[in-house]
GULUM-353601 format. One record per residue (C-alpha): residue number from 0; residue in three letters; chain; y, x, z. Coordinates in steps of 0.001 Angstrom, whole numbers, plus 524288, in hexadecimal, padded with zeros to 5 digits. Layout:
     i    aa   ch      py      px      pz
   NUM   Ala    A       Y       X       Z
...
END
This chain:
     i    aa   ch      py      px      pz
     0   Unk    A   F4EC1   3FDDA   272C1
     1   Unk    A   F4630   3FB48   28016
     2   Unk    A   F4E34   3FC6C   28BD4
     3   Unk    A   F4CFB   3F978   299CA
     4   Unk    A   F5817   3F674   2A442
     5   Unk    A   F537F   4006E   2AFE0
     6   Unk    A   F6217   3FCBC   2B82D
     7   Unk    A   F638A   3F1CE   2C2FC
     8   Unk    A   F6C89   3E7C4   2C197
     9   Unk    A   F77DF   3E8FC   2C8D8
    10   Unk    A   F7DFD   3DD6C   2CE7C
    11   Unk    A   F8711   3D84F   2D942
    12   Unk    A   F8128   3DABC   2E653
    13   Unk    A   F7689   3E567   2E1FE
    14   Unk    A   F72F8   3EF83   2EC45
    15   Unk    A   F6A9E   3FB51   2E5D0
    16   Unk    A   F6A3E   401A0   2F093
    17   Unk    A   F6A47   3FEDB   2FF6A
    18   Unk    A   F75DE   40861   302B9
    19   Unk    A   F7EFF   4052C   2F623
    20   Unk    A   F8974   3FA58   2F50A
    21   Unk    A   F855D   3EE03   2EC09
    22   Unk    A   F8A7B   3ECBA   2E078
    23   Unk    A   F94E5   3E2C7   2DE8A
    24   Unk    A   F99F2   3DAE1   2D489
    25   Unk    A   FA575   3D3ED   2D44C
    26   Unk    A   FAE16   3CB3C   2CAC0
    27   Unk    A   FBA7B   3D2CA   2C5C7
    28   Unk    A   FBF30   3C7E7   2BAAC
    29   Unk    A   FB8DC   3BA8F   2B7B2
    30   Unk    A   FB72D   3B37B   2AC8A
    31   Unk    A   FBDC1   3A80C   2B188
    32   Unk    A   FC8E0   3AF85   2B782
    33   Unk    A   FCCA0   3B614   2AC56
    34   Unk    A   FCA7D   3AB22   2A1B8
    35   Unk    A   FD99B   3A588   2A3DE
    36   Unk    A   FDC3B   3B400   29DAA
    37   Unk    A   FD4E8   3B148   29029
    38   Unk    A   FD4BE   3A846   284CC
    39   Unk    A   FC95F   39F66   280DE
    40   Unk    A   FBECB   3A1C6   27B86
    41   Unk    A   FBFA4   3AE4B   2881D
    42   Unk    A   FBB08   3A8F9   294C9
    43   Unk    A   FC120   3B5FD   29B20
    44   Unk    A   FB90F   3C0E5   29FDD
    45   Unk    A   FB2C9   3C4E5   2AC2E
    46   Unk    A   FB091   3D3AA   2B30A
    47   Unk    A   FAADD   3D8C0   2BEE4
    48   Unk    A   FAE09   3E27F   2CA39
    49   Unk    A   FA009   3EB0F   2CD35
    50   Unk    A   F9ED4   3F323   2D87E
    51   Unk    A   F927C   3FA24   2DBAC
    52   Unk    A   F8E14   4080D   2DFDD
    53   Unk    A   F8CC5   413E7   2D5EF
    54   Unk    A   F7D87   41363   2DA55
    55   Unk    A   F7AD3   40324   2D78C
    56   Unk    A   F6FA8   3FE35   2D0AD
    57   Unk    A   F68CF   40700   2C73C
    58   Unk    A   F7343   413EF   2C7AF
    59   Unk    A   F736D   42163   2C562
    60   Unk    A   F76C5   42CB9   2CF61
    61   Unk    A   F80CD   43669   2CB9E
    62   Unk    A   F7F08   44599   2D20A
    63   Unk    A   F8D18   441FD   2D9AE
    64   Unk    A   F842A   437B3   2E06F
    65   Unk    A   F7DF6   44277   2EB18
    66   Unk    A   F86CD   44E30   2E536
    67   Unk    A   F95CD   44EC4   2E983
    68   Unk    A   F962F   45910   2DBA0
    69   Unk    A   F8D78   450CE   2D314
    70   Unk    A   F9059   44A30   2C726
    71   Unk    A   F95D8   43BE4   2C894
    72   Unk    A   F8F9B   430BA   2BF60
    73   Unk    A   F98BD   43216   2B4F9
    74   Unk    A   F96B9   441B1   2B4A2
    75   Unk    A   F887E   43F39   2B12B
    76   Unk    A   F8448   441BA   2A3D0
    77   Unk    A   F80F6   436B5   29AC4
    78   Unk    A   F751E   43BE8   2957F
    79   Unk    A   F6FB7   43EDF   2A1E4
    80   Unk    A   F6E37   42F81   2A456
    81   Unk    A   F676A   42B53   298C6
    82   Unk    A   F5AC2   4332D   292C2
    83   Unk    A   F4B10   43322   2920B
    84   Unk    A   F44D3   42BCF   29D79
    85   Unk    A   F3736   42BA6   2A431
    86   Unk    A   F3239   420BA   2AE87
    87   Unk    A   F2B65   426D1   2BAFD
    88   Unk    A   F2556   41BA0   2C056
    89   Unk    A   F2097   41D6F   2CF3E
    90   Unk    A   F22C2   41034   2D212
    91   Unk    A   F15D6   40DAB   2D6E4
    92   Unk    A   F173C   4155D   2E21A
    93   Unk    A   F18A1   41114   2F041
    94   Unk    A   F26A3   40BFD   2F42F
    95   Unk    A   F273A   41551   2FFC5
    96   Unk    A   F2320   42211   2F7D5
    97   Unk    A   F2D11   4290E   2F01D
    98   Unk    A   F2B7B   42C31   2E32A
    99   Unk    A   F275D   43B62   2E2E4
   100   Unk    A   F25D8   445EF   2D9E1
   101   Unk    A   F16EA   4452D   2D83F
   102   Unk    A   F17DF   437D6   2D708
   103   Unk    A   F217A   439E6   2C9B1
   104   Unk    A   F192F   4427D   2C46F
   105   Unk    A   F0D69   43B2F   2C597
   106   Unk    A   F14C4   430FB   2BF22
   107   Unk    A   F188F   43B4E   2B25D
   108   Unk    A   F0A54   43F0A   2B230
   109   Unk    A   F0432   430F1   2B2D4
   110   Unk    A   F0E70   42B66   2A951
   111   Unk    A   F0EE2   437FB   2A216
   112   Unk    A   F1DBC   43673   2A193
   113   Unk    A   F2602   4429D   29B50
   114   Unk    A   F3239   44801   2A33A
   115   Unk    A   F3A45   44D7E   29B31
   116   Unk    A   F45E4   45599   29E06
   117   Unk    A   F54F8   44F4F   2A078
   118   Unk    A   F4C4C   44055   2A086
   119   Unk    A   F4DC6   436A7   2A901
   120   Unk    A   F442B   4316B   2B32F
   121   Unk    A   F42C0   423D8   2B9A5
   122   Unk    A   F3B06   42308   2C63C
   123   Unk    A   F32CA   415EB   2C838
   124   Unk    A   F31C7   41706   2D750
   125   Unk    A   F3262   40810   2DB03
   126   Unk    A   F2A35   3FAD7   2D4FE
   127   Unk    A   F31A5   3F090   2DB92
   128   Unk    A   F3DC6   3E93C   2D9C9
   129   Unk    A   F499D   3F145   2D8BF
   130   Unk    A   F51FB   3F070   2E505
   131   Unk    A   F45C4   3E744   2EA83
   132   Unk    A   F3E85   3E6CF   2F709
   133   Unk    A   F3B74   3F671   2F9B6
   134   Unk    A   F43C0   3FB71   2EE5A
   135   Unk    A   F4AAF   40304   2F7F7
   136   Unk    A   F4017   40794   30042
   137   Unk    A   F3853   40D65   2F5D8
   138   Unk    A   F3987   41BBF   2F56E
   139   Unk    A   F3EB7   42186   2E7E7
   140   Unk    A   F3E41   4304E   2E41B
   141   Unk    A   F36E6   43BB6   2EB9F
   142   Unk    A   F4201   447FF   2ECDD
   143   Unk    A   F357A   44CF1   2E4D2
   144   Unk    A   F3939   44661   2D9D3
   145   Unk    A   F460A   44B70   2D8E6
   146   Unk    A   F40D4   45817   2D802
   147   Unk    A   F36C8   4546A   2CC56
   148   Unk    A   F4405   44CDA   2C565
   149   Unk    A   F4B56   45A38   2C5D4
   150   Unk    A   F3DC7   46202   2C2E0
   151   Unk    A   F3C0D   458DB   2B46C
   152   Unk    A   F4D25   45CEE   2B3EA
   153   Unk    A   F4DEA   44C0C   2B177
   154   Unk    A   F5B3F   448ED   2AE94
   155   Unk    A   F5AF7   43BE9   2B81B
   156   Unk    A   F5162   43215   2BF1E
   157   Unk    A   F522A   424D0   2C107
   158   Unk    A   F4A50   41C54   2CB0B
   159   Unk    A   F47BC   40D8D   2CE90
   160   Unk    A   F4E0E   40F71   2DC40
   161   Unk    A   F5B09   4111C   2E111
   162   Unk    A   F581C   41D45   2E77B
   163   Unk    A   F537B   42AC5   2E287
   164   Unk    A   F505F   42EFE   2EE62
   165   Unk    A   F4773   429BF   2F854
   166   Unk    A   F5278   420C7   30028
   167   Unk    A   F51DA   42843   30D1E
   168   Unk    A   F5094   43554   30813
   169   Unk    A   F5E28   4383D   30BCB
   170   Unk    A   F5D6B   44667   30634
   171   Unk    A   F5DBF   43EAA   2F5FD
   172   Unk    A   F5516   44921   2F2D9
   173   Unk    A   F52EC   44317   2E360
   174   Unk    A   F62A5   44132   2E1B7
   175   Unk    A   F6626   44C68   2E6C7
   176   Unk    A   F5D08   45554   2DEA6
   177   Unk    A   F5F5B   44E61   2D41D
   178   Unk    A   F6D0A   44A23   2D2FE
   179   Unk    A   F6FE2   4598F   2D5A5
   180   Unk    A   F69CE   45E71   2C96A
   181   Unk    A   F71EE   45090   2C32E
   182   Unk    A   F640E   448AA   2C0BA
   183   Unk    A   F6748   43CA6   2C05B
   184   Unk    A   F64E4   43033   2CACC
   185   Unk    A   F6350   42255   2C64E
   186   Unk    A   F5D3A   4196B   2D188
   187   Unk    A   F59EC   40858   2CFA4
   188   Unk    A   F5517   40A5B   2C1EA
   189   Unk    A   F4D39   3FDF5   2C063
   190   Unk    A   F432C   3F814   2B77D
   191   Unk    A   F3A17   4035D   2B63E
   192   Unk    A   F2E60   3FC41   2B548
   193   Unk    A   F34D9   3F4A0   2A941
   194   Unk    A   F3477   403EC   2A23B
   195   Unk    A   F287C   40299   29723
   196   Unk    A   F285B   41282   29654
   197   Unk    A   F2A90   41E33   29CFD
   198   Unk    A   F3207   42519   2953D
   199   Unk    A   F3E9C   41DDF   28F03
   200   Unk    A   F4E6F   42198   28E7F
   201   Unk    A   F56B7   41F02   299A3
   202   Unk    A   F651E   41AAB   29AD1
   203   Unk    A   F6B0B   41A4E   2A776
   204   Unk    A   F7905   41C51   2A562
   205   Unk    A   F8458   41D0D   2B13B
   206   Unk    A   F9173   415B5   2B059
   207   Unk    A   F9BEF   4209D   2AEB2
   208   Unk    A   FA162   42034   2BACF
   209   Unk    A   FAA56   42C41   2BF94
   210   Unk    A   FA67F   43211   2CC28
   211   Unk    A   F9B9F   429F4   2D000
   212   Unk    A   F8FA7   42B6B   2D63F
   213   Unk    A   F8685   4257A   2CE1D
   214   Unk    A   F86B3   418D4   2C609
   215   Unk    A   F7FF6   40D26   2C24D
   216   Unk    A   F76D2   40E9A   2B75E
   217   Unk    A   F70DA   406E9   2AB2C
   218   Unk    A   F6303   40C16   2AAB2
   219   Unk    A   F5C6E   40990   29D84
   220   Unk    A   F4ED5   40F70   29863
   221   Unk    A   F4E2C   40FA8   2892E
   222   Unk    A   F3F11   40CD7   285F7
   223   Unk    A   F3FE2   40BC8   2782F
   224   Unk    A   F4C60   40F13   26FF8
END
C-alpha cells in the first residue's frame, strides 16, 4: 500500500487560523508521578489533557457549522468521508487571485482528470509553506467554484488553506452553498505536492463527537492498494 499523510501536525501552541484559540496541551498524569502506584518492571504511565477548537489543523466542517438545523459532526455519514479522489492543482496561480471556475476546468481539461459523481475533490490553491509567510493572504475558492462543486453533485472538497472562502468575503458564499446541500468542507489539507497521481482514494475521517461543529481530521490518499 502507497499512502500519503495530507493532515498538519497538531501540537501545543498551534494557531491554524488567525481568529481560533491555539491548541493546548497539557500533562494530566506523569510517568514519574504515578510510578510509586506500580510494581517493577512498570515505570507507571503518563496521559495528557488536549484542548483545541473543533476547526484546528487539518478538520472537517459539519452543515451545523453555518446552519443552526444542520447536521453536527457525528450526524455525518461515514461513507461520505472516505471515497474516489481527484487533485485540482491551481497552485500556480497568483497569491492574490482566487481560484475560479474557469480556472478548474482548465485544470480537468489540461490534466484530463475525470469527475465522477459522489467523489471527492482537493483544491491545490497555494505553493508555499503551510501556515508560512502569505498563507493567509492568499485567496482560496471563487463563490464560482462552489457552484461548479454542486454542478459535478461532488460529495466533498478539500483544499490546502484554512479557508474555503476568500477570507473577507464575509457572505461564505462556497460554505454556505455547499454545506446546505451537506457537501462536505475540509480546509489545511497539506502535502499536495507529495500526491504522485491525480486520481487516488481518500480518507478523511471526523472524531465522533456529539453536537459539534466540525472536527479534526486524519487526511490520507491511498495511491496504490
Amino acid at each position: 500500500m502507497k499512502t500519503v499523510d495530507l493532515s498538519v501536525l497538531l501540537y501545543d501552541g498551534l494557531v491554524s487560523f488567525p481568529s481560533h484559540p491555539k491548541v493546548v496541551f497539557m500533562d494530566h498524569i506523569t510517568h514519574d508521578f504515578s510510578k510509586p502506584r506500580y510494581t517493577a518492571p512498570c515505570e507507571g504511565y503518563a496521559s495528557k489533557i488536549f484542548m483545541m477548537s473543533d476547526h484546528s489543523g487539518t478538520h472537517m466542517d459539519a452543515p451545523y457549522h453555518f446552519f443552526k438545523d444542520g447536521l453536527t459532526i457525528e450526524q455525518i455519514p461515514i461513507d461520505a468521508t472516505m471515497g474516489d479522489a481527484v487533485l485540482i492543482d491551481c497552485s500556480d496561480k497568483n497569491p492574490a487571485e482566487p481560484v475560479t471556475r474557469e480556472m478548474v476546468e482548465a485544470v480537468v481539461e489540461r490534466d484530463q482528470l475525470e469527475i465522477k459523481e459522489n467523489s471527492i475533490v482537493l483544491f491545490r490553491c497555494w505553493n508555499g509553506e503551510w501556515n508560512g509567510e502569505g498563507f493567509h493572504e492568499c485567496k482560496s475558492l471563487a463563490p464560482s467554484v462552489g457552484d461548479w462543486v454542486v454542478e459535478n453533485k461532488i460529495k466533498a472538497i478539500g483544499l490546502d488553506l484554512a479557508n474555503a472562502d476568500i477570507n473577507d468575503n464575509m457572505q461564505r458564499d462556497v460554505h454556505l452553498a455547499l454545506l446546505s446541500r451537506n457537501i462536505l468542507i475540509m480546509e489545511n489539507i497539506v502535502n499536495l505536492d507529495k500526491l504522485s497521481k491525480k486520481h487516488f482514494y481518500f480518507i478523511g475521517t471526523p472524531l465522533n463527537l456529539k453536537g459539534l461543529t466540525g472536527s479534526p481530521i486524519r487526511a490520507i490518499a491511498v495511491e496504490e492498494w
